[in-house]
C-alpha atoms as an extended CHARMM CRD file, in Angstrom:
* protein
*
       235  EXT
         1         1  UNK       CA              0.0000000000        0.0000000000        0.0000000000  PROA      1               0.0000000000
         2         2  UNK       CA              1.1900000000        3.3920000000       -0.8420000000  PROA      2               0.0000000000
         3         3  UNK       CA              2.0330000000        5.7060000000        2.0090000000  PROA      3               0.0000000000
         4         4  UNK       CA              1.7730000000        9.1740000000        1.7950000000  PROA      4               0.0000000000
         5         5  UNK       CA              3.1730000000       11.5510000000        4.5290000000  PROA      5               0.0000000000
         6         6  UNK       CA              1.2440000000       14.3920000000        5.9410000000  PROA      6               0.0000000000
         7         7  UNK       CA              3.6280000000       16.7090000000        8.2720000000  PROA      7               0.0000000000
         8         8  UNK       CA              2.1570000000       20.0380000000        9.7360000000  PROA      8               0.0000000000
         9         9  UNK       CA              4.4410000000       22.7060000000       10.0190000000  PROA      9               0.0000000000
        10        10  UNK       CA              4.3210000000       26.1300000000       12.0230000000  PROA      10              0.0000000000
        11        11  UNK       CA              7.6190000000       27.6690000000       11.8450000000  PROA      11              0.0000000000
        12        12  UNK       CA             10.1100000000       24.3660000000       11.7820000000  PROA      12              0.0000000000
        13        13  UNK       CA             13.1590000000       25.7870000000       10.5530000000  PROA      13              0.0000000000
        14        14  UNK       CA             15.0070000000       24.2280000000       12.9250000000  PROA      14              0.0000000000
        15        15  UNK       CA             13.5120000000       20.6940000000       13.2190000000  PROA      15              0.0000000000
        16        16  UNK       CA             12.4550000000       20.4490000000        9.7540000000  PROA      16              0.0000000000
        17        17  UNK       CA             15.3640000000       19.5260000000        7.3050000000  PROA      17              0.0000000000
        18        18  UNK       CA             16.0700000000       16.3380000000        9.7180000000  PROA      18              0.0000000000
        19        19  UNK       CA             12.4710000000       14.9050000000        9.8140000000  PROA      19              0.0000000000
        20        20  UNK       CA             12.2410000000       15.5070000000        5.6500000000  PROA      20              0.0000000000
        21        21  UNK       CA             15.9030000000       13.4510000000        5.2180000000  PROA      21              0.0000000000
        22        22  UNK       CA             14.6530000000       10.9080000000        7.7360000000  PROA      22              0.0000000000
        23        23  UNK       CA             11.4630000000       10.5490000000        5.8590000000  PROA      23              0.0000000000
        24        24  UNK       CA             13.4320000000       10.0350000000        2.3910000000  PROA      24              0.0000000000
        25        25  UNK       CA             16.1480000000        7.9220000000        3.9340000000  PROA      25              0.0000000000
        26        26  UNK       CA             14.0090000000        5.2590000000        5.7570000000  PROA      26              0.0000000000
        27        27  UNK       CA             10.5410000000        5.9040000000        4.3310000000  PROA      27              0.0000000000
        28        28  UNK       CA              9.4180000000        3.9940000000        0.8320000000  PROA      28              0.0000000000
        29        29  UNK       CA             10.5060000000        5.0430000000       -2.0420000000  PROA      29              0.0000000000
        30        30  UNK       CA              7.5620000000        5.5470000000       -3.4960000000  PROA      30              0.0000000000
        31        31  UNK       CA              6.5480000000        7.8060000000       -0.6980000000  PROA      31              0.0000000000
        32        32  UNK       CA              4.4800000000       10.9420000000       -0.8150000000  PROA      32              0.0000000000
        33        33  UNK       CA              5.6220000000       13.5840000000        1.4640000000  PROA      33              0.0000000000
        34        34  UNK       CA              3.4370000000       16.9540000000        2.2350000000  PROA      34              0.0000000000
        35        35  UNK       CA              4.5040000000       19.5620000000        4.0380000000  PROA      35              0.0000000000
        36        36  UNK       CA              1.2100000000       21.8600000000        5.1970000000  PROA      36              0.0000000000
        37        37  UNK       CA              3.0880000000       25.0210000000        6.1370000000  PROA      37              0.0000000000
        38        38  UNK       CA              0.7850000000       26.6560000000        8.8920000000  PROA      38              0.0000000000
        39        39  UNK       CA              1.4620000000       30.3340000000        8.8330000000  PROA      39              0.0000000000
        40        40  UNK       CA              5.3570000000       29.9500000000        9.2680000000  PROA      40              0.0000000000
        41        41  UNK       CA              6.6730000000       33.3200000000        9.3250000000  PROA      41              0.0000000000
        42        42  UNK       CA             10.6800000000       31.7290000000        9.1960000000  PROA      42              0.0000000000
        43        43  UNK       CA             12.2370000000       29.6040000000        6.4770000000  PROA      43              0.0000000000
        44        44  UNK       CA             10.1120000000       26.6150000000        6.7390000000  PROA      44              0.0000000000
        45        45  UNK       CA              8.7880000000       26.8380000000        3.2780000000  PROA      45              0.0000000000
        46        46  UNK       CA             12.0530000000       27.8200000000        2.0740000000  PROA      46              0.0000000000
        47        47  UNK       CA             13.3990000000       24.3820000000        3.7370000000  PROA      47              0.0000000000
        48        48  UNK       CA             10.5310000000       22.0340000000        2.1370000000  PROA      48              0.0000000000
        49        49  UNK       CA             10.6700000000       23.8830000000       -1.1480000000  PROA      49              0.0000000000
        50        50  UNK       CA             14.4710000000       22.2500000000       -1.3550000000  PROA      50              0.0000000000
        51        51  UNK       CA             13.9520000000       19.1630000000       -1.0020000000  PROA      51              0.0000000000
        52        52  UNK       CA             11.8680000000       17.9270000000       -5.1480000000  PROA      52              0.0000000000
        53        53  UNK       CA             10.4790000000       15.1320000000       -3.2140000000  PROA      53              0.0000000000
        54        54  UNK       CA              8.5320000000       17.1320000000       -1.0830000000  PROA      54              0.0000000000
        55        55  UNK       CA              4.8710000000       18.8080000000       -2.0060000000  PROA      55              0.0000000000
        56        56  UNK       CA              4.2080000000       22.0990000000        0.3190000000  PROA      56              0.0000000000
        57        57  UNK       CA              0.7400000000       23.1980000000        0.6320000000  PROA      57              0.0000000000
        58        58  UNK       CA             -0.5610000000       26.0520000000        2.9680000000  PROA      58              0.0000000000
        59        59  UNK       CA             -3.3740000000       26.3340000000        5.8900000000  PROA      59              0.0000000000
        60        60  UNK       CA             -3.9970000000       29.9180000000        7.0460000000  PROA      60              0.0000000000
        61        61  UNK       CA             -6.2620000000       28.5310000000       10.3990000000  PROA      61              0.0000000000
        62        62  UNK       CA             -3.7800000000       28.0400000000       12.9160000000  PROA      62              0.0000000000
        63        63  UNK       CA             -3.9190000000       24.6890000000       14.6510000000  PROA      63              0.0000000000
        64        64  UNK       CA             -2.5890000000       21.1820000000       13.8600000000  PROA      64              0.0000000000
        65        65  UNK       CA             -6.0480000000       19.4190000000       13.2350000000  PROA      65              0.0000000000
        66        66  UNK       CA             -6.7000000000       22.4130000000       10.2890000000  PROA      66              0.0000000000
        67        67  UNK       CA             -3.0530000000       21.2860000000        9.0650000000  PROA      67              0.0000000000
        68        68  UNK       CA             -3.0260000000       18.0990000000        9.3800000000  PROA      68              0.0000000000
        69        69  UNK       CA             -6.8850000000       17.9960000000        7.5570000000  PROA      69              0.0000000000
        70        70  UNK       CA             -5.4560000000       20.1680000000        4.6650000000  PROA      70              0.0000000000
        71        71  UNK       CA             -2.5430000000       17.2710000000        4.3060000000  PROA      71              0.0000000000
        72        72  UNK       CA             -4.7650000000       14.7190000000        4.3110000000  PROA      72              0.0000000000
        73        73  UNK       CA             -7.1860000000       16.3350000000        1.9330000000  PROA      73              0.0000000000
        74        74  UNK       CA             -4.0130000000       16.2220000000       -0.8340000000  PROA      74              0.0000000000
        75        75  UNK       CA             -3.2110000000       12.6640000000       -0.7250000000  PROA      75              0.0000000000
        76        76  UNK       CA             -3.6760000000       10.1120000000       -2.3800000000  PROA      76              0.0000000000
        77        77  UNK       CA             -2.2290000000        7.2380000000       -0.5090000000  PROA      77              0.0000000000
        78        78  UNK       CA             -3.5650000000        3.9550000000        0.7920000000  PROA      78              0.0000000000
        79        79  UNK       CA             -1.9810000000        5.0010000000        4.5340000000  PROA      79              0.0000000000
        80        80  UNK       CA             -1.9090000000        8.4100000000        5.8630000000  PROA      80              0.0000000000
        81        81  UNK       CA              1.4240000000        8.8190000000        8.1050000000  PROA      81              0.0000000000
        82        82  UNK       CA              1.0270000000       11.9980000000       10.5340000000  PROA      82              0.0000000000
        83        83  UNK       CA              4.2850000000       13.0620000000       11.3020000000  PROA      83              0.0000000000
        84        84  UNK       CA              5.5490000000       16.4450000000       13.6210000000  PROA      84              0.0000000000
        85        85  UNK       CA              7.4190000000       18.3470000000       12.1460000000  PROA      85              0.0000000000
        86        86  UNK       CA              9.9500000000       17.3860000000       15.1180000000  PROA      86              0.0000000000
        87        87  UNK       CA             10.1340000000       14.4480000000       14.3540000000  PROA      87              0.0000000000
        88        88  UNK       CA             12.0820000000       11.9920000000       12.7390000000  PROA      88              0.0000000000
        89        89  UNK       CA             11.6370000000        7.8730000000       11.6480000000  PROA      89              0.0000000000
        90        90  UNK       CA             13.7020000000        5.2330000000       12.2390000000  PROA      90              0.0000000000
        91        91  UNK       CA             15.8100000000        2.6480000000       10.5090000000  PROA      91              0.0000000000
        92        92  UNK       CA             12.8820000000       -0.2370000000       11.7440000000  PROA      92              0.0000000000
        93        93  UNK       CA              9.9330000000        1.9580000000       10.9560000000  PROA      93              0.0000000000
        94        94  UNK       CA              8.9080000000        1.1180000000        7.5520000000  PROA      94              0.0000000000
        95        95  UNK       CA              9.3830000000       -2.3410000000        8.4390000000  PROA      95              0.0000000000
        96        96  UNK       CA              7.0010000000       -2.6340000000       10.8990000000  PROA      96              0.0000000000
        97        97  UNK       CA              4.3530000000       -0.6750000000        9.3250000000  PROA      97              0.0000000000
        98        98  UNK       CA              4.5970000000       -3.2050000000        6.4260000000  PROA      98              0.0000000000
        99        99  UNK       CA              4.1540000000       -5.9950000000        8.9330000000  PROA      99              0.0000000000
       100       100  UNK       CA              1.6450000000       -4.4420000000       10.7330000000  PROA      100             0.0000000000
       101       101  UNK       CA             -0.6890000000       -3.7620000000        7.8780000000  PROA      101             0.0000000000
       102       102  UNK       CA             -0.7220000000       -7.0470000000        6.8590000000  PROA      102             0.0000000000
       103       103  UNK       CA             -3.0660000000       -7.8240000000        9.6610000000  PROA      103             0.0000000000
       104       104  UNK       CA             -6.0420000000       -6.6230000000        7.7720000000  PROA      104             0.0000000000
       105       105  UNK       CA             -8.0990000000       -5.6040000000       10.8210000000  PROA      105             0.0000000000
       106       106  UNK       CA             -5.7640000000       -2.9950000000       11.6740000000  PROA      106             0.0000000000
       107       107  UNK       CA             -7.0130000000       -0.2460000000       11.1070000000  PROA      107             0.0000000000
       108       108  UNK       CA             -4.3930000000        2.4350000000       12.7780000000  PROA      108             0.0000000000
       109       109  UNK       CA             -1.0610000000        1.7840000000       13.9820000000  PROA      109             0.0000000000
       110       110  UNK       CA              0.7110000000        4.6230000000       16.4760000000  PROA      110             0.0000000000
       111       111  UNK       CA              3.9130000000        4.6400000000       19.3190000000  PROA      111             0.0000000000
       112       112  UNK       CA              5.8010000000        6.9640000000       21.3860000000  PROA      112             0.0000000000
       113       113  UNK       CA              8.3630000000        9.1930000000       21.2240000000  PROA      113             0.0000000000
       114       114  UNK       CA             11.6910000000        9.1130000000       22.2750000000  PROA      114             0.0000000000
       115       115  UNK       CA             13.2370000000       12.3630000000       22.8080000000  PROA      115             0.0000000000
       116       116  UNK       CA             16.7370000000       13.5180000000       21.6190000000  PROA      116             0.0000000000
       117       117  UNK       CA             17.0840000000       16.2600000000       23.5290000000  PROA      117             0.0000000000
       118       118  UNK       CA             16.0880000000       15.1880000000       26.4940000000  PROA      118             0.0000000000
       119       119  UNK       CA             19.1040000000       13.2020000000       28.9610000000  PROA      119             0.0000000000
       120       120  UNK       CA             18.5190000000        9.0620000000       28.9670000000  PROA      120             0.0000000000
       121       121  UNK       CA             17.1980000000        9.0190000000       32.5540000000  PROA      121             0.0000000000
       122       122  UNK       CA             14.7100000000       11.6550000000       31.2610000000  PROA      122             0.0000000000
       123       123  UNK       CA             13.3080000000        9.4810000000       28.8890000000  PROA      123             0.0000000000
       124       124  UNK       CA             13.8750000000        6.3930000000       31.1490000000  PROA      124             0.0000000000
       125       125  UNK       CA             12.1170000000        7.6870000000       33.9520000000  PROA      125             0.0000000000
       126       126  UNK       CA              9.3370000000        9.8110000000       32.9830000000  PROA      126             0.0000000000
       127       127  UNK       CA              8.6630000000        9.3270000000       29.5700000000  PROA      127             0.0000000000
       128       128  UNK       CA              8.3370000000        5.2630000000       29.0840000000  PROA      128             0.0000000000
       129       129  UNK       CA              6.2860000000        5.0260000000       32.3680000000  PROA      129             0.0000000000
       130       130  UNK       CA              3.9820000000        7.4300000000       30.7200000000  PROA      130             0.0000000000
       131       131  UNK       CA              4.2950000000        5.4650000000       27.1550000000  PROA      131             0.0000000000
       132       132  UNK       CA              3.4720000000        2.1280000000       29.0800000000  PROA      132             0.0000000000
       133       133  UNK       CA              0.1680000000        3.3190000000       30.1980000000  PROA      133             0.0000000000
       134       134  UNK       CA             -0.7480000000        4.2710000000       26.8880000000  PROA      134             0.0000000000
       135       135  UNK       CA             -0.2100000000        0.9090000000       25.5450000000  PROA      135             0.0000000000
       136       136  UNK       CA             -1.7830000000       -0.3490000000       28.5610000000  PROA      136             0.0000000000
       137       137  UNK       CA             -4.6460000000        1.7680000000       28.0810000000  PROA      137             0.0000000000
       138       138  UNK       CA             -5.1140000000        0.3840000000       24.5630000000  PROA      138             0.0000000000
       139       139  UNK       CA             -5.4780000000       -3.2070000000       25.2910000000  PROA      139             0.0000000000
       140       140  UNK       CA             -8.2660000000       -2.2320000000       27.5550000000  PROA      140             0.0000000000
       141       141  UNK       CA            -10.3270000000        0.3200000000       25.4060000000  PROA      141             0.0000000000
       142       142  UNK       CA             -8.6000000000        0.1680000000       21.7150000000  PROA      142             0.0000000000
       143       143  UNK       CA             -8.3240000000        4.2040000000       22.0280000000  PROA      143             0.0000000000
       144       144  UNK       CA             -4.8170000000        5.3630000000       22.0130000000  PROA      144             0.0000000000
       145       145  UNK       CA             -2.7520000000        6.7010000000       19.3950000000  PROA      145             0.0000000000
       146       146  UNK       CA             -0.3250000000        9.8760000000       19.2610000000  PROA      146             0.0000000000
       147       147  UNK       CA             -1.2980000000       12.7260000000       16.6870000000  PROA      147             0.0000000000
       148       148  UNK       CA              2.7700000000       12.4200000000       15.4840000000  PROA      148             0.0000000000
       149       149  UNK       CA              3.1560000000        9.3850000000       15.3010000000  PROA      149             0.0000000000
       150       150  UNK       CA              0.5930000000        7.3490000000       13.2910000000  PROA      150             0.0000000000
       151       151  UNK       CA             -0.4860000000        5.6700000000       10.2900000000  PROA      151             0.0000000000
       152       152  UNK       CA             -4.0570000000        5.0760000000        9.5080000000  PROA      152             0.0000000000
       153       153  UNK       CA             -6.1050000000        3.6910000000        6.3240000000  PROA      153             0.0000000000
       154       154  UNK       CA             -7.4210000000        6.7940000000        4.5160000000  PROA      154             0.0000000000
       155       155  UNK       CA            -10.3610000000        4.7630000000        3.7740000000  PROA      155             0.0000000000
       156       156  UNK       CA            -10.8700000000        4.7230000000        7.9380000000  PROA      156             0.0000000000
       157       157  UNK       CA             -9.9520000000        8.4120000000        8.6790000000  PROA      157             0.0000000000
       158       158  UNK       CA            -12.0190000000        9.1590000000        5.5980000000  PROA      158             0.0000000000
       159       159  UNK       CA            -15.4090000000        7.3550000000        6.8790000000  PROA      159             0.0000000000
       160       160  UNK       CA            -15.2110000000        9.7520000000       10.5500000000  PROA      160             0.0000000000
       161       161  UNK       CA            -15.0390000000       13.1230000000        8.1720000000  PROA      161             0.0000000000
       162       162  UNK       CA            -10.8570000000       13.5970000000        9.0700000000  PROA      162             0.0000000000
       163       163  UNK       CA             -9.5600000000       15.3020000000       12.0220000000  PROA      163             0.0000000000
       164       164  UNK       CA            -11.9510000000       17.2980000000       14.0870000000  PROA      164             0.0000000000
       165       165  UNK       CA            -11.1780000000       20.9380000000       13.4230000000  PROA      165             0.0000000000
       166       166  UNK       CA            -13.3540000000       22.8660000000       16.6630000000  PROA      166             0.0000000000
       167       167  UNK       CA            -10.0220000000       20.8240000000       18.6030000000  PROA      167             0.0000000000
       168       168  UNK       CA             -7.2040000000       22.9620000000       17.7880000000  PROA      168             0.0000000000
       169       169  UNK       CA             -4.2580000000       21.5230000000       19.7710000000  PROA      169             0.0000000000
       170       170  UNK       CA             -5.1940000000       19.3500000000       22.7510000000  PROA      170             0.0000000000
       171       171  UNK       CA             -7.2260000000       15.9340000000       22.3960000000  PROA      171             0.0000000000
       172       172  UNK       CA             -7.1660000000       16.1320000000       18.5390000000  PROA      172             0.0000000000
       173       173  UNK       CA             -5.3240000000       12.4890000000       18.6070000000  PROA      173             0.0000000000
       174       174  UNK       CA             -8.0450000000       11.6010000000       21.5430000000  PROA      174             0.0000000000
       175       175  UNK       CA            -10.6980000000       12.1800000000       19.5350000000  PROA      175             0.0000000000
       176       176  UNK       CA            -10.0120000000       10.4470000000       16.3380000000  PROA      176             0.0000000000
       177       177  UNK       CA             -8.8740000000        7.6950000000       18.3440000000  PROA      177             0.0000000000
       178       178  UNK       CA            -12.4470000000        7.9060000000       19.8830000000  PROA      178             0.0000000000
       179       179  UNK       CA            -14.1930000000        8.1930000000       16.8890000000  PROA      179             0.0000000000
       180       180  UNK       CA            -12.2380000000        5.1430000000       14.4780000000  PROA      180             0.0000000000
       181       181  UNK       CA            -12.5220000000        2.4950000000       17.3530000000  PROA      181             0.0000000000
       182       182  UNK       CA            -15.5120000000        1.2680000000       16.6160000000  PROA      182             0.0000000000
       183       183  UNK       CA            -14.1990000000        0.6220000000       12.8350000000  PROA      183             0.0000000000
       184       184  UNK       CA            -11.4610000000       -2.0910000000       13.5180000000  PROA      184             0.0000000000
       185       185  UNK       CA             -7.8780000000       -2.3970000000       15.7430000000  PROA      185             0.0000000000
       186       186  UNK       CA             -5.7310000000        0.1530000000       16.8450000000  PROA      186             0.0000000000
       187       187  UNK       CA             -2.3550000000       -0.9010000000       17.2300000000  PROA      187             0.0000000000
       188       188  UNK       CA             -0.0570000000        0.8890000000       20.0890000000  PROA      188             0.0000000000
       189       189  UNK       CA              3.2770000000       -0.7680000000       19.6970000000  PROA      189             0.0000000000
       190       190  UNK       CA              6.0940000000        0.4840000000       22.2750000000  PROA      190             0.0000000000
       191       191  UNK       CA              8.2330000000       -0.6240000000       19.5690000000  PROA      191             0.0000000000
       192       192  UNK       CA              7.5610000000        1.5540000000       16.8900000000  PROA      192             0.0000000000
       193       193  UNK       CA              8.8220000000        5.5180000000       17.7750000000  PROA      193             0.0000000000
       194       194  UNK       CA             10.1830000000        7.8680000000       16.3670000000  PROA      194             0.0000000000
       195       195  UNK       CA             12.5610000000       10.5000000000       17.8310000000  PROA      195             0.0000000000
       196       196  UNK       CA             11.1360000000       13.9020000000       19.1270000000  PROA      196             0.0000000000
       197       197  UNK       CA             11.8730000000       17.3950000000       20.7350000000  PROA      197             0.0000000000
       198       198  UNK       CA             10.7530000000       17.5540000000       24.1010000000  PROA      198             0.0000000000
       199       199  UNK       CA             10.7360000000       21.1560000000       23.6040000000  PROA      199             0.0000000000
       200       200  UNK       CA              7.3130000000       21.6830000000       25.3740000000  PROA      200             0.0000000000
       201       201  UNK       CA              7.8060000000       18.9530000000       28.0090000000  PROA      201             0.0000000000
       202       202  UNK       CA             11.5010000000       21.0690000000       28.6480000000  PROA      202             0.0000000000
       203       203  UNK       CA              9.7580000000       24.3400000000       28.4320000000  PROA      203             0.0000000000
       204       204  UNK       CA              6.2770000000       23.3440000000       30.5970000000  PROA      204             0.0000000000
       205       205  UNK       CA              8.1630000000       20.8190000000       32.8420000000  PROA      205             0.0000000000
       206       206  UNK       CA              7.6020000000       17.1240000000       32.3840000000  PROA      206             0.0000000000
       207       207  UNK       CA              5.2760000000       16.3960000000       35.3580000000  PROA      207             0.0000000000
       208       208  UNK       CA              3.0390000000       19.1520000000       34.0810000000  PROA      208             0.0000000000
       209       209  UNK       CA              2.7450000000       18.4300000000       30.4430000000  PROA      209             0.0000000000
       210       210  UNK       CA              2.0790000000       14.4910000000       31.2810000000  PROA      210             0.0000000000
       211       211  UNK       CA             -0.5220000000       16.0980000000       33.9320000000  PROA      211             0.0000000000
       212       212  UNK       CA             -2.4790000000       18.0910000000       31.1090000000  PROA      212             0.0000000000
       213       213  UNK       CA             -2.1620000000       15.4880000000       28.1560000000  PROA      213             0.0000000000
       214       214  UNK       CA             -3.9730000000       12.4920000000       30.6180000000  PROA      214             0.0000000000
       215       215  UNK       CA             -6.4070000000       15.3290000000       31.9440000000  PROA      215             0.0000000000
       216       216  UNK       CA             -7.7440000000       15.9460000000       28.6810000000  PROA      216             0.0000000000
       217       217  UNK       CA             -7.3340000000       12.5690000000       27.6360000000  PROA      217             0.0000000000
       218       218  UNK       CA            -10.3610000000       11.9880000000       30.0470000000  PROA      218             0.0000000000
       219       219  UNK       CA            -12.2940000000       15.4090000000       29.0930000000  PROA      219             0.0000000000
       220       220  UNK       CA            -12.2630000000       13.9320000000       25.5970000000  PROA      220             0.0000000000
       221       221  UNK       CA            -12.9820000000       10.7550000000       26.4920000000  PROA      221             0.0000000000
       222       222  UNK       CA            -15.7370000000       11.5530000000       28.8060000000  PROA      222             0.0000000000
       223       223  UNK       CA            -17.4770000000       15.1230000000       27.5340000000  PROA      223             0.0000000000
       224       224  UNK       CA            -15.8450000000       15.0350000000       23.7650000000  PROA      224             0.0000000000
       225       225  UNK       CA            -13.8460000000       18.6000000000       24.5440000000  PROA      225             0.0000000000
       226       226  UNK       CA            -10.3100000000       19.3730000000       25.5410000000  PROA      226             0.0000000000
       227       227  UNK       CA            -10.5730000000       20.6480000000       29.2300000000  PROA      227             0.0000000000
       228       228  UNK       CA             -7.2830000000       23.1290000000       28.4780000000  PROA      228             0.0000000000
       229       229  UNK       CA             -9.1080000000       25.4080000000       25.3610000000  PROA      229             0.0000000000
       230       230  UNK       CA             -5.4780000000       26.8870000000       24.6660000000  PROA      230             0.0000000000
       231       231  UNK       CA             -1.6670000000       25.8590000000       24.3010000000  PROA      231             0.0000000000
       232       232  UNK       CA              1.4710000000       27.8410000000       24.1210000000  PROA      232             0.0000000000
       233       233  UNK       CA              3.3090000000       28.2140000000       21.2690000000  PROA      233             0.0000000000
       234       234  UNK       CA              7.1310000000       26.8190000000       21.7270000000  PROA      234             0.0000000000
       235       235  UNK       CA              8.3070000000       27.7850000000       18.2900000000  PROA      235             0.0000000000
């Protein structure tokens, strides 16, 4: 099945060139790769108009779930990977999309994120407890993916009407995981990350930031809206 690539991007210069090579290096070949450039007012145009490979398409509306819809609207692959623009694949993640997918009632396949600029105790100590209840939590209620880091079946993300634009920033991934459950499996596999800024985590503190994501994890869950209506911007 052809992949195509859907990254949202609000003034990436920095982070951008590294999760475009990534994506050529160790994604297929016959990838498609869109970059929705959401009101950057730096060179992150300039940095996905290098690269031939790369189509760059423009959302005015600020937010990731008016990005990411405006991605998804231009593609024409079989599986839509949502990808930060932070963010960057690994040597094993084609590979175990492919393997995934061949389970046909699969319907979405996500993971966590491992952060490269965060220390190894960091990640050891706060982050994987946090990713373990998350793959926990999908065993129990098939509900759990991360908004960048996911492939889904167009066909699937298609039949819900696409990512829920009155969510701009919190609970977006909540409630499409909400809304495709019924519809088949959702796969959380600890296994397949990518690497990630923990710019906000860095910036908010860790213990805060995992505090906010599993409190409107539940809003969503339970009264389908965020309970935090705004984020701050760590560009």
């Amino acid at each position: 099945m052809k992949i195509s690539f859907v990254i949202p991007a609000h003034n990436e210069e920095k982070y951008l060139k590294e999760c475009l090579e990534s994506l050529i290096k160790y994604g297929p070949k016959n990838a498609e790769i869109i970059v929705v450039d959401n009101n950057s007012t730096d060179k992150t145009s300039i940095i996905a108009n290098s690269f031939p490979e790369v189509k760059l398409l423009f959302e005015p509306t600020m937010g990731t779930t008016h990005a990411r819809q405006k991605g998804l609207e231009n593609t024409n692959g079989e599986l839509i990977a949502f990808i930060d623009a932070d963010c960057r694949i690994t040597t094993e993640w084609l590979k175990i999309v492919q393997n995934k997918f061949k389970n046909e009632n699969i319907i979405c396949l996500s993971g966590p994120y491992y952060f490269y600029d965060n220390s190894r105790l960091k990640n050891l100590l706060i982050a994987k407890p946090y990713d373990y209840l998350a793959y926990l939590s999908n065993l129990l209620i098939n509900s759990v993916i991360y908004g960048g880091n996911m492939v889904i079946k167009k066909e699937i993300i298609i039949k819900i009407g696409g990512w829920d634009k009155k969510l701009n920033f919190y609970g977006d991934d909540v409630m499409l995981a909400k809304k495709i459950s019924p519809l088949g499996k959702i796969d959380f596999d600890l296994i397949f990350f990518v690497h990630s800024s923990a710019r906000r985590f860095n910036n908010e503190g860790i213990p805060k930031m995992i505090l906010k994501y599993l409190v409107n994890f539940f809003w969503i869950r339970f009264f389908d809206k965020p309970y935090h209506k705004t984020h701050l911007n760590h560009r």
